[in-house]
C-alpha angles and dihedrals in degrees: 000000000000086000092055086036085062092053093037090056092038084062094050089052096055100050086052089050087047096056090026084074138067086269093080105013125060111188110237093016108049122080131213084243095056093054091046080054100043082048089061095047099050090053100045076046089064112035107254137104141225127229091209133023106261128234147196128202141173141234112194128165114273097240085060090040089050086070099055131093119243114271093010102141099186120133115240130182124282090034120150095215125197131197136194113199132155132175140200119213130148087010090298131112143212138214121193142170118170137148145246136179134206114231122232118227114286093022127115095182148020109274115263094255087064090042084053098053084054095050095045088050091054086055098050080056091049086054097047101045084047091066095049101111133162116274087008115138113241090239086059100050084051102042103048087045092049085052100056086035093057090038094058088054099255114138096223133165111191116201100160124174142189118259130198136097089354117039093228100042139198107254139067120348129193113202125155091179118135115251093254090062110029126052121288098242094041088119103041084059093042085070086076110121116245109249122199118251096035130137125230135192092223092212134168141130110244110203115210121172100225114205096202080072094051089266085308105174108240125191117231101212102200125184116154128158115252141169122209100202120158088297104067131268113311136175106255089220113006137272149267114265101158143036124266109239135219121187 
């Protein structure tokens, strides 16, 4: 199964990298609707199916979002965009969040604040697989990593959940979410003991001030695929370290 679970990430990354590009996306035409649907699409084009619709939203500074109409979903330059795609395939399923940003004229990258965000982000997930150890609760796992991360000075909120056969799977969660926003019995079920060869959607949300955007706080939505096996908690297929780009 781990050995499936790598190709059928590696699928889903490759259809986020495919609308996540000036293929799909023209800044200043395309909305966040079309890409969802073109998501859809995609997927029912290639046989497969998705356990949840997927979305896309954007962050933008609020000088630029200022300018906007209310409800306009069109995606603008110099947007810091955001998806949320599984997909189910071989009985197994997916979970994934990554970024993209849309260039201005004259970039060819995100400016460093936002790079930043995202590498401050890939280090809350380093803290938290670390602590992913045999016979360990879920509660514990979350609540010792959300303690070094806030020590080192990183704004996480871990809400971590099984995957397999079912998105949202039975096994050990990890979820530091207050009671108003996260189910009531999240911590009754974090007590679930950590098992060896399980798969875990590694999901939180990572908080950096950017001063590009005037220390505008930006939130970091990471979901990435990852086993924990007798050998620590690994990505089944990588992770994001930089931006996607559209240009």
């Amino acid at each position: 199964e781990l050995s499936a679970y790598r190709h059928i990430a590696g699928i889903a990354h490759d259809i986020i990298a495919e609308f996540f590009s000036n293929r799909v996306i023209v800044p200043g035409i395309t909305t966040t609707d079309d890409v969802v649907w073109w998501i859809r699409q995609r997927i029912t084009d290639l046989g497969l199916e998705t356990w949840f619709q997927p979305s896309i939203s954007i962050q933008r500074q609020k000088k630029e979002q200022a300018k906007s109409r209310e409800g306009d979903n069109v995606i603008r330059r110099g947007d810091l965009l955001h998806c949320d795609v599984g997909i189910c395939y071989l009985g197994l399923c997916t979970d994934m969040q990554l970024q993209a940003y849309v260039c201005r004229i004259g970039e060819d990258d995100a400016p460093q604040g936002l790079q930043e965000a995202l590498h401050r982000a890939n280090r809350v997930a380093d803290i938290f697989m670390a602590e992913f150890r045999q016979g360990r609760s879920g509660n514990d796992i979350v609540d010792s990593a959300m303690k070094k991360a806030t020590d080192e000075g990183l704004r996480p909120l871990i809400y971590s959940h099984p995957l397999g056969i079912y998105g949202h799977g039975g096994g050990c969660t990890a979820d530091a979410r207050p009671p108003e926003s996260a189910p009531e019995d999240i911590r009754e079920r974090g007590k679930y003991r950590l098992y060896p060869n399980t798969v875990y959607a590694i999901e939180f949300s990572s908080t950096t001030a950017v001063p590009e955007w005037e220390n505008q706080d930006v939130g970091i939505g990471y979901e990435e695929t990852g086993a924990f096996t007798e050998e620590g908690c690994r990505f089944v297929d990588g992770r994001q370290t930089k931006f996607f780009l559209i240009k």
